[in-house]
N, C-alpha and C positions, 0 to 999 in steps of 0.2 A: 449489686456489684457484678454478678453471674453474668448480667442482662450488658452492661456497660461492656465488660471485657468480649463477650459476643459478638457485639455492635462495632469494636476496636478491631477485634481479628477481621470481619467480614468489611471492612472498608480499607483497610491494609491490602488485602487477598484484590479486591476490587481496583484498586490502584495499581498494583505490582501488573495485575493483567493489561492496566488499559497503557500502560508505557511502551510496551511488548507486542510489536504487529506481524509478528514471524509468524507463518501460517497463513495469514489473511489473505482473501481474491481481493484483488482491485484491479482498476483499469484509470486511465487517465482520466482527468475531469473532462466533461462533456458540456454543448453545448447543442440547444433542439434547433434546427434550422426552421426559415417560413416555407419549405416544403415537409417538415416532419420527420425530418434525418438528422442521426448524432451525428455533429462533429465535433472532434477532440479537439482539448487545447494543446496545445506544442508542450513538450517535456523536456529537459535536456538531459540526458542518460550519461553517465560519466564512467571510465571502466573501474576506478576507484572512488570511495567518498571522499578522500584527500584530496582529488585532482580538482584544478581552478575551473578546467572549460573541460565542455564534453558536446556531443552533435544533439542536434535538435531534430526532434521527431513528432510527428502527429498522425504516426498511426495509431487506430482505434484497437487497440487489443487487449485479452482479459489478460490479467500478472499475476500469480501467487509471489507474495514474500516470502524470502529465505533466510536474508540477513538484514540487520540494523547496526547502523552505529552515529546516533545523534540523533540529528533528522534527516537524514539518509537513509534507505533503505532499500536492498539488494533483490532483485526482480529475475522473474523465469517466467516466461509463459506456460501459461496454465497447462495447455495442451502438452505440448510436445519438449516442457519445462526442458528448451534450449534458453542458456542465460542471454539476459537482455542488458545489465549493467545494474547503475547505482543512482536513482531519483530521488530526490526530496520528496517524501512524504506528504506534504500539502500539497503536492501537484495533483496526488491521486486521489479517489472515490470509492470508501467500500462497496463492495459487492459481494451479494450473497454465496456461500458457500458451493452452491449448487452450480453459478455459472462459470467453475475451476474445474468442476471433476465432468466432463464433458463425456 
């Protein structure tokens, strides 16, 4: 029973984190060119997650997450973490922790 309730907390605890992408680097999804260059796919950044339309962008840059609400989620540049706005989260691709704190 010891073993059970263990295995219950520890995939509760695992769940509650993987909902939760505040903190994370990401960048837009990428694709490898036939010269061997990433290019981004377009994004569309909205200044609220409520808002219907927002401008379309396909610059290549790293994001820390700051906020979430649904699948939307609230972006800053890594660097110089000036706000970017509000993407859908399937747009983007994690990235390692390391290519945030520059």
């Amino acid at each position: 029973m010891k073993k059970l309730c263990i295995i219950a907390s520890l995939f509760v605890s695992l769940s509650a984190q993987a909902g939760n992408h505040v903190g994370q680097c990401v960048m837009p999804k990428s694709t490898v060119q036939k010269d061997g260059r990433l290019a981004s796919k377009p994004i569309v950044v909205k200044a609220s997650p409520k808002d219907k339309e927002g401008k379309v962008e396909s610059k290549l840059w790293t994001m820390s997450i700051v906020g979430q609400e649904g699948t939307m989620v609230q972006v800053v540049e890594a660097e110089s973490k000036k706000p970017i706005g509000w993407v859908q989260f399937k747009d983007l691709e994690l990235q390692e922790p390391r290519n945030c704190n520059l």
